[in-house]
MDTraj code that builds the backbone (N, CA, C; nanometers):
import mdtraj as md
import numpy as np

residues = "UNK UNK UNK UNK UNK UNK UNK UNK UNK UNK UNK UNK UNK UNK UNK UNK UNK UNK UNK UNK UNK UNK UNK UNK UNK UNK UNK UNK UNK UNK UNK UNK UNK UNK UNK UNK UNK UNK UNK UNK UNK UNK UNK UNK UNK UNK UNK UNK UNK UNK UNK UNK UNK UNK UNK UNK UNK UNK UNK UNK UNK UNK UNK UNK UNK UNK UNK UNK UNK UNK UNK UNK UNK UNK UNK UNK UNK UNK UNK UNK UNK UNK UNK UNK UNK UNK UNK UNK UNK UNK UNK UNK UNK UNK UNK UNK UNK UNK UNK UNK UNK UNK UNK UNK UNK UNK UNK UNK UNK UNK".split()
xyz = np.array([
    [-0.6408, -2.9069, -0.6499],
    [-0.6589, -2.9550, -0.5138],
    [-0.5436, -2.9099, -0.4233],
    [-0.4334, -2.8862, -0.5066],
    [-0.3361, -2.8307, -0.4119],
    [-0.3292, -2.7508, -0.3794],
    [-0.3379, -2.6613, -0.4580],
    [-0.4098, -2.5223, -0.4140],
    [-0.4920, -2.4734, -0.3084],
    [-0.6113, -2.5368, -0.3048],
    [-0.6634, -2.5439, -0.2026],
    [-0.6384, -2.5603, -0.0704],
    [-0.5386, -2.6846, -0.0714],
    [-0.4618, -2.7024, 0.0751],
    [-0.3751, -2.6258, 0.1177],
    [-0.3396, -2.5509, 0.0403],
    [-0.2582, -2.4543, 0.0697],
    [-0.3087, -2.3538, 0.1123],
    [-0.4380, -2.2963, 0.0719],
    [-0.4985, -2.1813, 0.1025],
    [-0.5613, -2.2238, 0.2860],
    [-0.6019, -2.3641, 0.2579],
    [-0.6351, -2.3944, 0.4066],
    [-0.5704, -2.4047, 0.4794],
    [-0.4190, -2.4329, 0.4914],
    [-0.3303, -2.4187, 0.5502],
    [-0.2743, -2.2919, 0.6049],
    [-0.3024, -2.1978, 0.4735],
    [-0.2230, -2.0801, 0.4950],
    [-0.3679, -1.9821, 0.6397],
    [-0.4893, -2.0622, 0.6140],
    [-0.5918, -1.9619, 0.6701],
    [-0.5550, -2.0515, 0.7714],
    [-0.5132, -2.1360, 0.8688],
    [-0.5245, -2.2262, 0.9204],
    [-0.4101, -2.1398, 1.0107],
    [-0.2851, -2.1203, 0.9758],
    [-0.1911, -2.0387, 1.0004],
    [-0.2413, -1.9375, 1.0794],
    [-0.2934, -1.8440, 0.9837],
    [-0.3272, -1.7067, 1.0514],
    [-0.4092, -1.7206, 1.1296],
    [-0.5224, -1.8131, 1.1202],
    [-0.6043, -1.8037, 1.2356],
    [-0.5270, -1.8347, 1.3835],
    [-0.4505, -1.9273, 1.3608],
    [-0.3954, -2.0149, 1.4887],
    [-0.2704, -1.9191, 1.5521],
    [-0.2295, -1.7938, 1.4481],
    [-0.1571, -1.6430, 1.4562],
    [-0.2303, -1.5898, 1.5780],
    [-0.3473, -1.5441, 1.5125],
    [-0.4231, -1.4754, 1.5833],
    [-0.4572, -1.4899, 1.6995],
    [-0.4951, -1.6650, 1.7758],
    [-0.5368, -1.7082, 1.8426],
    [-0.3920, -1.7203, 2.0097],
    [-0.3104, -1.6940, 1.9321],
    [-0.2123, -1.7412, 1.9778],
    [-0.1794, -1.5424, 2.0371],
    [-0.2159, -1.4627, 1.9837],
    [-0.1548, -1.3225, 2.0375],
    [-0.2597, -1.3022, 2.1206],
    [-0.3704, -1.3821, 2.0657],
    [-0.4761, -1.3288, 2.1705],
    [-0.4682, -1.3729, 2.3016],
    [-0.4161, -1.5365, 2.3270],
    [-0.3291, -1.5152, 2.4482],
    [-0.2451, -1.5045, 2.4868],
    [-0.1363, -1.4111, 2.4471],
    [0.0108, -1.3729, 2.4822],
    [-0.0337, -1.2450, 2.5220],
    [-0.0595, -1.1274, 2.4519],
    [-0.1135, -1.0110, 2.4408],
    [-0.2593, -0.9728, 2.4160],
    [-0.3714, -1.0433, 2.5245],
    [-0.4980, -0.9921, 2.4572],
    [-0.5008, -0.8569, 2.5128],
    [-0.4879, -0.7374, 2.5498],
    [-0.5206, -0.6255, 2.5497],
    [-0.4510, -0.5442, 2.4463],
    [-0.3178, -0.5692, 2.4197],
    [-0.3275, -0.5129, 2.2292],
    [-0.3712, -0.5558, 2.1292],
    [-0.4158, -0.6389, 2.1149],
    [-0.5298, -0.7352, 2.0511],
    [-0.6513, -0.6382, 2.0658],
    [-0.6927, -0.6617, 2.1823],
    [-0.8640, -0.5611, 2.2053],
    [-0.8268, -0.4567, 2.1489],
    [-0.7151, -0.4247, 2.1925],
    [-0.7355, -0.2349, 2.1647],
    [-0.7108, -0.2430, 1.9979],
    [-0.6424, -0.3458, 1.9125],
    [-0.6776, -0.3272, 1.7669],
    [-0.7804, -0.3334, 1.7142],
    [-0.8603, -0.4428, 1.8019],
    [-0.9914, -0.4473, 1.7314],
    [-1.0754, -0.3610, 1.7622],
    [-1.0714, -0.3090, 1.8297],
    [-1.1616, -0.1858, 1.8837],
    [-1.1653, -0.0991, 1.7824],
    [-1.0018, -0.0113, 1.7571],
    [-1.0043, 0.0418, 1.6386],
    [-1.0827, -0.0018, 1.5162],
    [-1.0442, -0.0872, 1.4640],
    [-1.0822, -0.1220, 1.3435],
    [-1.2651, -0.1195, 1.3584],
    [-1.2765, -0.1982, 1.4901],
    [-1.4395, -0.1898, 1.4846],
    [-1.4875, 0.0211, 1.4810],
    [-1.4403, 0.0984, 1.5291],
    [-1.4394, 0.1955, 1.5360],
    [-1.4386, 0.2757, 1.4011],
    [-1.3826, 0.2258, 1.3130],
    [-1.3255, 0.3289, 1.2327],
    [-1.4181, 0.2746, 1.0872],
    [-1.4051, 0.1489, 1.1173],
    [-1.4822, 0.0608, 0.9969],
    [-1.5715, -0.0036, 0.9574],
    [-1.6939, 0.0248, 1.1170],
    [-1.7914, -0.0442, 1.0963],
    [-1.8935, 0.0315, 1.0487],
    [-1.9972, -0.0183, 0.9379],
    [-2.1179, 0.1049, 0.9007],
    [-2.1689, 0.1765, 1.0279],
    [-2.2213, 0.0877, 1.1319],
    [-2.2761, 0.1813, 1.2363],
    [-2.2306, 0.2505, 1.3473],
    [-2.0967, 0.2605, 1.3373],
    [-2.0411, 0.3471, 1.4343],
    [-1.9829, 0.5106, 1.3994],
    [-2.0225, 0.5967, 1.4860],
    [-2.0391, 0.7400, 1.4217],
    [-1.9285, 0.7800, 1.4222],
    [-1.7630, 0.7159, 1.4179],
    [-1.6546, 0.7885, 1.3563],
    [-1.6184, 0.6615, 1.2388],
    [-1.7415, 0.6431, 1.2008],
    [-1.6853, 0.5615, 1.0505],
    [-1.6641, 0.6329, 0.9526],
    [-1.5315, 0.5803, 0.8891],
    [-1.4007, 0.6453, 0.7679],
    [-1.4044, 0.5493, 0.6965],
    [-1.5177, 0.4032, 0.6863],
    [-1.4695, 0.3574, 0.5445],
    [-1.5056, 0.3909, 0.3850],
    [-1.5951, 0.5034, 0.4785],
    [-1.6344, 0.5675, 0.2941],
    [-1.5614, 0.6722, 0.2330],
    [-1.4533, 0.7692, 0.3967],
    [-1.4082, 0.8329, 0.3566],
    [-1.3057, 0.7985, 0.2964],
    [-1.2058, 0.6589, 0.3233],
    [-1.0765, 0.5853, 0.2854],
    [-1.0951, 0.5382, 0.1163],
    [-1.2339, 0.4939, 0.1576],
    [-1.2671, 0.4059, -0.0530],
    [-1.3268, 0.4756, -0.1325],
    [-1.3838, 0.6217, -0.0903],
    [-1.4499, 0.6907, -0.1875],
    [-1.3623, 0.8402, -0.1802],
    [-1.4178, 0.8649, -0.0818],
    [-1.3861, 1.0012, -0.0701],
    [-1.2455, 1.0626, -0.1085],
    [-1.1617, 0.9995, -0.0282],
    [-0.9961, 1.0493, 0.0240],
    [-0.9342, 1.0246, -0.1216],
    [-0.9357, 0.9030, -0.2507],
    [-0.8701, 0.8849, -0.2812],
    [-0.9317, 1.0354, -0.4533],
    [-1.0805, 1.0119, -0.4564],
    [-1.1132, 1.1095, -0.5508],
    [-1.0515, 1.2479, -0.5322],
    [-1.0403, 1.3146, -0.4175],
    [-1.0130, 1.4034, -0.3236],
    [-0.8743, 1.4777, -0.3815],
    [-0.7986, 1.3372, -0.3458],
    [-0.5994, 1.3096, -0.3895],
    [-0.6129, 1.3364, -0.5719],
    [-0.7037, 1.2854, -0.6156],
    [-0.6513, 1.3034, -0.7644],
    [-0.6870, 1.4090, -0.8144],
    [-0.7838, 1.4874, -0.7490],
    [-0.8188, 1.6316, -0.7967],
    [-0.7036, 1.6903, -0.7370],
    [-0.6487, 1.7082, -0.6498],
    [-0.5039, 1.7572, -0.5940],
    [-0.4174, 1.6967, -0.7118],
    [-0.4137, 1.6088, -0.7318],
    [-0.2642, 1.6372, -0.8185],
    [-0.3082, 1.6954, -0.9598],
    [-0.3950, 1.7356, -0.9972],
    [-0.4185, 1.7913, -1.1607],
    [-0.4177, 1.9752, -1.1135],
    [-0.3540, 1.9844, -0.9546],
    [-0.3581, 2.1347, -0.9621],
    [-0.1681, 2.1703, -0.9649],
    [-0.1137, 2.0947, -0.9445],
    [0.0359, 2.0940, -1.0274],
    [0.0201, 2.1493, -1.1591],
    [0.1116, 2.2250, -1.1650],
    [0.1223, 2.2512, -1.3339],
    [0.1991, 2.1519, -1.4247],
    [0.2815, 2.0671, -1.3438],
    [0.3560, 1.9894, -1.4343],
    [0.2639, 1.8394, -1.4468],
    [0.1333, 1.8702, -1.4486],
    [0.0473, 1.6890, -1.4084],
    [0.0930, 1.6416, -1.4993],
    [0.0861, 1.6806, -1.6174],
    [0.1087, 1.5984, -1.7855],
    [0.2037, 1.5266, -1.7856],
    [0.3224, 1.5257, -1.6858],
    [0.4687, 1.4775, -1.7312],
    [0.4618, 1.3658, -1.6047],
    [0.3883, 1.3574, -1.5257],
    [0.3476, 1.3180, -1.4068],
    [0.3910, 1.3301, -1.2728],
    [0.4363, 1.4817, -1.2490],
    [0.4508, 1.5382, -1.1577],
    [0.3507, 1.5695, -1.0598],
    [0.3274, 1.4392, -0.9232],
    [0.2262, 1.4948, -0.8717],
    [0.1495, 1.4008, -0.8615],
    [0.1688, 1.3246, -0.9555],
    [0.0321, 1.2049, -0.9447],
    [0.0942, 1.0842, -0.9406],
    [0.1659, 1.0409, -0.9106],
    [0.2489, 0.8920, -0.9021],
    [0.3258, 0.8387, -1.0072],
    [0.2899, 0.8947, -1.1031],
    [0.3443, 0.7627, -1.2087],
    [0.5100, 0.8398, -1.2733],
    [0.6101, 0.9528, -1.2393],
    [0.6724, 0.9885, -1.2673],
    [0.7965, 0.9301, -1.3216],
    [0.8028, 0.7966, -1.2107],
    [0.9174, 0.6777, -1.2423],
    [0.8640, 0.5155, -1.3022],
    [0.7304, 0.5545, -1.3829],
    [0.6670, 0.4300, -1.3958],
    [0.7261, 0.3992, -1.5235],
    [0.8206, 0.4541, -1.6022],
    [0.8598, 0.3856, -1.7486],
    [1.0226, 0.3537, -1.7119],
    [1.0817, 0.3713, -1.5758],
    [1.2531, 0.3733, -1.5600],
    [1.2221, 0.1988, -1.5475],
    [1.1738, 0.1015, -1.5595],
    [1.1528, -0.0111, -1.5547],
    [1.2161, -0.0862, -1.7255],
    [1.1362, 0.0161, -1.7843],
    [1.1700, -0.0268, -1.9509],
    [1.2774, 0.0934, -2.0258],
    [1.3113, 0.1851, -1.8872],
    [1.4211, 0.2024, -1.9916],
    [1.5624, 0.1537, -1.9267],
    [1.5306, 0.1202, -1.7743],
    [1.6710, 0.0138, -1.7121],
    [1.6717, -0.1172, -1.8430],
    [1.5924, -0.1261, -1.8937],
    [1.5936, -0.3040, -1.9690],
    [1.6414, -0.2185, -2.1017],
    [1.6533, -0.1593, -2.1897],
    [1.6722, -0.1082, -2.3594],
    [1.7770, -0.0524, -2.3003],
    [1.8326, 0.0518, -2.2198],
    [1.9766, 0.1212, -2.1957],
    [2.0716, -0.0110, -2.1421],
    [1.9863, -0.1285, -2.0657],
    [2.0773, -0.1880, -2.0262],
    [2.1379, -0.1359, -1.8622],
    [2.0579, -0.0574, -1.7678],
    [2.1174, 0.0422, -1.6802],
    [2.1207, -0.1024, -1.5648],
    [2.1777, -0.0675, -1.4815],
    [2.1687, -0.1328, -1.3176],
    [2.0681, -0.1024, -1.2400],
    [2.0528, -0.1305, -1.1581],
    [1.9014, -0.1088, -1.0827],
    [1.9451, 0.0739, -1.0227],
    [1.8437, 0.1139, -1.0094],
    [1.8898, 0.2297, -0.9883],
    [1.8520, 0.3040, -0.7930],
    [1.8336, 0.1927, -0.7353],
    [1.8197, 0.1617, -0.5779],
    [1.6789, 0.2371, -0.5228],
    [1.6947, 0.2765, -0.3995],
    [1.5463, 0.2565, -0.3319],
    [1.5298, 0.4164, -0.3242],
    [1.3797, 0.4482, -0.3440],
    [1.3690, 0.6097, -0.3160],
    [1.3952, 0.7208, -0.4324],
    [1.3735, 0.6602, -0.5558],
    [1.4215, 0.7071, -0.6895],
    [1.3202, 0.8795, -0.6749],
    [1.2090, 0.8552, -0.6874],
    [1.1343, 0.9618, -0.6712],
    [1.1337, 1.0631, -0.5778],
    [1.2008, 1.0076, -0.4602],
    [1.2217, 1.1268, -0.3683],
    [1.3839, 1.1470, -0.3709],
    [1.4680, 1.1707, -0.4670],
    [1.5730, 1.1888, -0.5276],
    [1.7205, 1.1562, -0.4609],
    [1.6796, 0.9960, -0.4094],
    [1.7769, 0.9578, -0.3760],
    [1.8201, 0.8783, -0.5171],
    [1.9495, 0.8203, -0.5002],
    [1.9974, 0.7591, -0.6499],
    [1.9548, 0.7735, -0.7590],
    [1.9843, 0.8886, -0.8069],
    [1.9125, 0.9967, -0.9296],
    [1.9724, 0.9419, -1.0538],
    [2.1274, 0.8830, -1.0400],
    [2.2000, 0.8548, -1.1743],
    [2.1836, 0.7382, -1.2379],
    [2.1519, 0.6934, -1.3487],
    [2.2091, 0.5972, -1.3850],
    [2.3762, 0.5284, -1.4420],
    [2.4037, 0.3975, -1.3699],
    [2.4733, 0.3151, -1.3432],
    [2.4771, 0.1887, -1.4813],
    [2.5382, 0.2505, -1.6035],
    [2.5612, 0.2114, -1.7329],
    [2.6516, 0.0674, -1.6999],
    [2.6053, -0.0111, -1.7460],
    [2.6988, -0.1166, -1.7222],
    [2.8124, -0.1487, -1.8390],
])
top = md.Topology()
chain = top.add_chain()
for i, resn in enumerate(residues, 1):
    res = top.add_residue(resn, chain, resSeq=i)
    for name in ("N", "CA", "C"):
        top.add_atom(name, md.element.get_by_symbol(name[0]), res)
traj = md.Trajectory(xyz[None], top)
């Protein structure tokens, strides 16, 4: 049950968010929803939600298997997905923000 009140609370929140920009700022308000109605509704003719949930992401993963290094996971996301379990068995320090795009490359041995 608590749970619940919380969830009603929390929707209770955002709605009363919403309600509240809509009169501080309703014309950036319109113009978001416009977008979104634009981009995401089945019947409007620059709808992208099939291209965002179907298309774009099948699209991306055939792109990364044209890397030669895919196997090691160069290319496809998961390159820094095991530095989690080997910061915990080496014992390392966190190794900071942006690891993959080769900022804080070293590890920090405690």
């Amino acid at each position: 049950m608590r749970v619940l009140r919380s969830f009603q609370r929390a929707a209770f929140v955002a709605i009363f968010a919403v309600l509240l920009l809509f009169l501080l700022y309703p014309d950036a308000v319109k113009a978001h929803f416009a977008i979104y109605e634009e981009t995401l509704s089945p019947n409007s003719p620059a709808n992208e939600l099939v291209h965002r949930t179907q298309t774009y992401p099948v699209q991306q993963l055939g792109y990364a298997f044209t890397y030669p290094r895919w196997s090691y996971g160069y290319g496809i996301g998961t390159a820094s997905l095991g530095i989690q379990y080997v910061m915990r068995i080496m014992h390392a320090s966190y190794m900071g923000i942006a690891v993959e795009s080769g900022y804080g490359k070293r590890f920090r041995f405690l």
